[in-house]
C-alpha positions in Angstrom: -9.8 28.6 21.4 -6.7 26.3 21.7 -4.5 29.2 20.1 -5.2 31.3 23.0 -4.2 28.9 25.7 -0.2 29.3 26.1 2.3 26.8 27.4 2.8 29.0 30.9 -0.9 29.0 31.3 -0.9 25.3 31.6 2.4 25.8 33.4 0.2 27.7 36.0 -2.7 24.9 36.1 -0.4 21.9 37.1 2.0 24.7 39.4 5.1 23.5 37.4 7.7 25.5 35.4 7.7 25.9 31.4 10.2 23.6 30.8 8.2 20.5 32.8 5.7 21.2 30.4 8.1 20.9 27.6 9.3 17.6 28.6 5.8 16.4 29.6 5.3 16.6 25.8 8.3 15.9 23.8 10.4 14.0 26.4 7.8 12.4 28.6 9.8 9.6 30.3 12.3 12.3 31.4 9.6 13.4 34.5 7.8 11.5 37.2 4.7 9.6 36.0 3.1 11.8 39.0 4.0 14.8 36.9 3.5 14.0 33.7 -0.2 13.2 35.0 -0.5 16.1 36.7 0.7 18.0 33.5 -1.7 16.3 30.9 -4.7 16.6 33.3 -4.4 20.4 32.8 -3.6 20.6 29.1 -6.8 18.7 28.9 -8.4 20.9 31.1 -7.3 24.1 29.3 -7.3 23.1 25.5 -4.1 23.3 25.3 -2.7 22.2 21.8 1.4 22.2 21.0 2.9 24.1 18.8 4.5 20.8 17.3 6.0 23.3 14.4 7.6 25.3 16.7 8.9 22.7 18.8 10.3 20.5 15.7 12.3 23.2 14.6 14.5 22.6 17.7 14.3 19.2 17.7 14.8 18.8 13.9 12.3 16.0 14.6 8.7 16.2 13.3 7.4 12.8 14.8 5.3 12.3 11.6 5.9 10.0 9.0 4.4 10.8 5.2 2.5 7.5 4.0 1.1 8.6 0.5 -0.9 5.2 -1.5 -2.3 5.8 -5.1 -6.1 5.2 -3.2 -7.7 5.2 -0.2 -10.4 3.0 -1.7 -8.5 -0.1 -2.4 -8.8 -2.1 0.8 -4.7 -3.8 0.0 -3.0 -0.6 1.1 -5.2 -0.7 4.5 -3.0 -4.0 5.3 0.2 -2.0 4.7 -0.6 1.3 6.5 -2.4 -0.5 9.4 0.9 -2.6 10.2 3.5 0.3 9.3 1.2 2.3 11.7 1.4 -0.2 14.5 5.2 0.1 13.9 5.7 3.8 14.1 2.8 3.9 17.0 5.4 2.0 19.4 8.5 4.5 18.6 6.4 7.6 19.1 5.8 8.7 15.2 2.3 9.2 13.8 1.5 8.9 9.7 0.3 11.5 7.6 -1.7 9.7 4.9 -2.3 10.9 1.6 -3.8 10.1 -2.3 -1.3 10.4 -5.3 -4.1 8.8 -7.6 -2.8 7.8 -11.2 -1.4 10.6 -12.7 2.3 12.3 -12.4 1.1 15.5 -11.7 -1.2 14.2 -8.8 1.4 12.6 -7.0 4.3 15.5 -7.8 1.9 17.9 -5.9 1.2 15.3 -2.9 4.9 14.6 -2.3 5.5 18.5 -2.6 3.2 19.1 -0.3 3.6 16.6 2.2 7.7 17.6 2.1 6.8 21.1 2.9 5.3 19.8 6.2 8.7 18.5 7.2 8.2 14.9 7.9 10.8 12.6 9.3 10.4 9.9 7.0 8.6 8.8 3.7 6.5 5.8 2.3 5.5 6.2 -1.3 3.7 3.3 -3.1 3.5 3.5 -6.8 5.3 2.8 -10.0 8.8 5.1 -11.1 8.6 8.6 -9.4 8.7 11.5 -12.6 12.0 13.3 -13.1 11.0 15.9 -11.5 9.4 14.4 -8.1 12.3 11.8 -8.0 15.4 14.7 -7.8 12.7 16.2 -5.2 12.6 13.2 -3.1 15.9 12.7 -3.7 16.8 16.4 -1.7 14.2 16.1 0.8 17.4 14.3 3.5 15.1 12.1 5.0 14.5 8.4 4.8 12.3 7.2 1.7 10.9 3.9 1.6 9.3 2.6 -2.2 7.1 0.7 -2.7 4.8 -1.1 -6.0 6.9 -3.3 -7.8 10.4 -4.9 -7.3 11.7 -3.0 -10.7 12.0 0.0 -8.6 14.8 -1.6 -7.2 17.0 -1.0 -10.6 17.1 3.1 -10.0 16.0 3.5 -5.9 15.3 7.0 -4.9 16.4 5.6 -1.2 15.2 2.1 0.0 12.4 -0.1 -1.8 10.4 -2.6 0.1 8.2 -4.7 -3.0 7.5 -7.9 -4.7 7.8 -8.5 -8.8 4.1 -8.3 -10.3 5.4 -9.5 -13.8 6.5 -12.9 -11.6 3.3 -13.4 -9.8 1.3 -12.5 -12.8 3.8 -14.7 -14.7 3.6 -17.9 -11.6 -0.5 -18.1 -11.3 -0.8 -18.0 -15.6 1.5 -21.2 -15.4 -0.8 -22.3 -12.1 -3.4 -22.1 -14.8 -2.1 -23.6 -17.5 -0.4 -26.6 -15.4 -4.5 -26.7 -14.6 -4.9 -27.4 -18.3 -6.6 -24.5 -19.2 -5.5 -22.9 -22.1 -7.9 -20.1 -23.0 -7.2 -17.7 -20.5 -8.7 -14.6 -20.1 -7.0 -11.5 -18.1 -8.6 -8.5 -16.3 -6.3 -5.4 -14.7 -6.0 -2.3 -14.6 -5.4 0.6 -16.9 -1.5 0.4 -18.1 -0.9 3.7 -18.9 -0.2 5.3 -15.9 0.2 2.0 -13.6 3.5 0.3 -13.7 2.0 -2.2 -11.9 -0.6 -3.1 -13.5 1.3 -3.4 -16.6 3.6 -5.8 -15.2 1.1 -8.3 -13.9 -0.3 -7.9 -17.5 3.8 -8.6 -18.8 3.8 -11.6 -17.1 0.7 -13.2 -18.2 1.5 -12.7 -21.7 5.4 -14.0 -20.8 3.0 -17.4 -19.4 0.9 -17.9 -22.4 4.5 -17.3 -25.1 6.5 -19.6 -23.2 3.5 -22.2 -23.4 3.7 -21.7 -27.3 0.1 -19.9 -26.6 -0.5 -17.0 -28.8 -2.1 -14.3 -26.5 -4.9 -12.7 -27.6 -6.0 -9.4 -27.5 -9.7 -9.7 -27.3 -9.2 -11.5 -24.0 -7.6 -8.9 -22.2 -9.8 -6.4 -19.7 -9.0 -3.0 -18.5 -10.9 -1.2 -16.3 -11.4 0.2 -13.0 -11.6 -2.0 -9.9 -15.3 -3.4 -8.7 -17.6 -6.0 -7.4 -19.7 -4.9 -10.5 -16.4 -4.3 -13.0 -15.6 -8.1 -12.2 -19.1 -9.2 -13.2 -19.2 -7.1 -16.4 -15.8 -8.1 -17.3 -17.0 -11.7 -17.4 -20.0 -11.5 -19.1 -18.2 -9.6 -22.2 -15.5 -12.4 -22.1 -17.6 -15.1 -22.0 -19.5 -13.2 -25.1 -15.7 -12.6 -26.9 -14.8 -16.3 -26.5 -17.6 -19.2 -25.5 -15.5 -21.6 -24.8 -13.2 -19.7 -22.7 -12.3 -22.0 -19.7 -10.6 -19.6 -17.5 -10.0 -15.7 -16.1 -7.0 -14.2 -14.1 -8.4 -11.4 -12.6 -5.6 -8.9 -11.0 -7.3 -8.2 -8.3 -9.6 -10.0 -5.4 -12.5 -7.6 -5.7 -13.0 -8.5 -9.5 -12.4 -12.1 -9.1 -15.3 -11.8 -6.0 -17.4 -10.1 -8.2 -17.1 -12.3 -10.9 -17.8 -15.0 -8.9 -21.2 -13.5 -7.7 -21.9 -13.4 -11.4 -21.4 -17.3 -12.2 -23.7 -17.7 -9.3 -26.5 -15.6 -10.8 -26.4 -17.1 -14.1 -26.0 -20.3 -13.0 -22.4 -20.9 -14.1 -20.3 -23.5 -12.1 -16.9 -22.9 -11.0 -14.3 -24.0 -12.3 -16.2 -26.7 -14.5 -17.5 -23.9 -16.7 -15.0 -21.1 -16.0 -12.2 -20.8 -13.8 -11.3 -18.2 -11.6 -8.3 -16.7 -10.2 -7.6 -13.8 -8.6 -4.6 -11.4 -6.8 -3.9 -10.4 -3.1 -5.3 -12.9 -1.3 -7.6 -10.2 0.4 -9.7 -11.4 3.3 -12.7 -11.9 1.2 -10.6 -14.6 -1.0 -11.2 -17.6 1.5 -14.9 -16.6 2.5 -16.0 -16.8 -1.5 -17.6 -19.7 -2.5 -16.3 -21.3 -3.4 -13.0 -20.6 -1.9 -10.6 -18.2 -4.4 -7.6 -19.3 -5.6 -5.1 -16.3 -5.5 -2.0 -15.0 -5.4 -0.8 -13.9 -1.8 0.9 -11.0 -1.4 1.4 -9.7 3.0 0.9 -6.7 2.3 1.6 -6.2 6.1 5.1 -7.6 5.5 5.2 -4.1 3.5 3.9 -2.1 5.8 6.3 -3.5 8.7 9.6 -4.1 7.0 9.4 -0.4 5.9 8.6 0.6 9.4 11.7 -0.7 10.5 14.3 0.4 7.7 12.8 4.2 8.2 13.2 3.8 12.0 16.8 2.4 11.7 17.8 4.6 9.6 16.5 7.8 12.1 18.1 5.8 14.8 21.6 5.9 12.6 22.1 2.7 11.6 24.4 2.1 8.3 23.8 -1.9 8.3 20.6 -1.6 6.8 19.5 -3.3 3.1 18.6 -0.9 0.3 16.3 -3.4 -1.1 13.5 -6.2 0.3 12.3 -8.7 -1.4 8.4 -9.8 0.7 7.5 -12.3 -2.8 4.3 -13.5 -3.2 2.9 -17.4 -3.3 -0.1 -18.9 -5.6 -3.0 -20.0 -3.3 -4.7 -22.9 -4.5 -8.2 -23.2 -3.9 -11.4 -23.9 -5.0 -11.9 -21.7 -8.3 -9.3 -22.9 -10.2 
């Protein structure tokens, strides 16, 4: 239906020219708010939808910013595109979200075909960009925010806006072991196609070798992230080692659900097994008891690379190619 409704016809419902219309939608603070009122009251009342297409290729401006996260599903990245949304929202830009998942060819064909689409400006999260989808970024002319992991910030497609896994991994393992806990357990994710995860795994090891600690296998978890992953993950550790006295879970979620566990099984926390975990999520301080974690604002993300992708379409040169958000160890009650 909408395709059949023209600009002039809602140029004839609100008895105004073309070019009123026009403005009403791309330059709305160029009319009266009498008109513009008049104007959106028929293009509501005819179905009228823009041709945004049409209208960005004489504007050069699309109004739409590319947001692409490895999952929908992990409630971190909700932080981050809820505040960079809130940013955009108040400068007239809208996001276009998408799902790279875990693999190099998943992402190459996301980025390609979110690029096609023309967008003004780019958020990627994830670890190094392949060869091929990094010289494809690097063409696309538009502002490109990174995020993941500070190490991105050693070979920048554009701008990066992260925190260093390997030193927050690497900070709560010492929380731990300035605990005096020694047989430390860690849980992550799968390294092969996660930079991330495989830093946070880097710098528990680093912990554990600076401690004079030999790290050992057998005590570290991969696997996918869950309330029930976390619960599994403990039982088989607690099988692997008896006396193991604590577990760094890289995630909330895990940590949570490895906390439900101790409960069912009667397991007190931390006098039996402590528990750490990564994010600082909302559910960290609601667990109980209370999760000790490592906070990461992942709203900080989401903002900061608002405002560099903004600046830079407003044509400002005094903007830094890297940020820095870090991270801080949250003591609480599991460890």
């Amino acid at each position: 239906m909408s395709d059949q409704i023209r600009m002039i016809d809602v140029a004839r419902r609100a008895k105004v020219g073309i070019g009123t219309v026009s403005r009403v939608i791309n330059a709305p603070g160029s009319v009266s708010e009498a008109t513009r009122l008049r104007v959106m009251k028929a293009i509501e009342e005819s179905g009228y939808v823009p041709n945004l297409i049409a209208g960005s290729l004489a504007s050069k401006r699309t109004n739409v910013i590319a947001v692409i996260v490895p999952t929908i599903g992990n409630p971190v990245f909700s932080e981050t595109i809820e505040a960079m949304g809130d940013q955009f929202r108040e400068e007239g830009f809208h996001l276009l979200l998408g799902r790279s998942g875990e693999s190099e060819q998943e992402a190459h064909a996301v980025v390609t075909t979110f690029l096609a689409r023309r967008p003004d400006g780019l958020f990627i999260h994830g670890g190094s960009a392949s060869p091929p989808t990094a010289a494809l970024l690097g063409r696309a002319g538009i502002p490109i925010v990174e995020s993941g992991d500070l190490s991105l910030a050693e070979n920048p497609i554009d701008m990066v806006v992260a925190y260093s896994n390997f030193a927050a991994a690497k900070a709560m393992t010492e929380h731990l072991l300035g605990q005096g806990y020694r047989r430390i357990a860690f849980v992550g994710r799968e390294t092969r196609y996660n930079d991330r995860a495989l830093e946070r795994q880097r710098g528990y090891c680093a912990a554990l070798e600076e401690a004079g600690i030999k790290v050992r296998p057998e005590l570290i978890l991969q696997c996918t992230l869950g309330f029930r992953q976390g619960a599994e993950a403990l039982r088989l550790l607690r099988e692997r080692d008896p006396g193991l006295e604590a577990v760094f879970f890289g995630g909330d979620v895990w940590a949570a659900g490895a906390l439900l566990e101790c409960q069912r099984q009667g397991w007190t926390v931390p006098d039996e097994v402590a528990i750490a975990g990564f994010d600082d999520h909302e559910i960290a301080s609601q667990t109980v008891p209370p999760l000790t974690t490592v906070r990461v604002l992942r709203s900080d993300i989401g903002r900061r690379a608002a405002q560099l992708i903004l600046g830079r379409l407003k044509g400002r040169s005094d903007l830094p190619r890297v940020v820095d958000v870090g991270f801080q160890v949250v003591k609480r009650g599991t460890a």
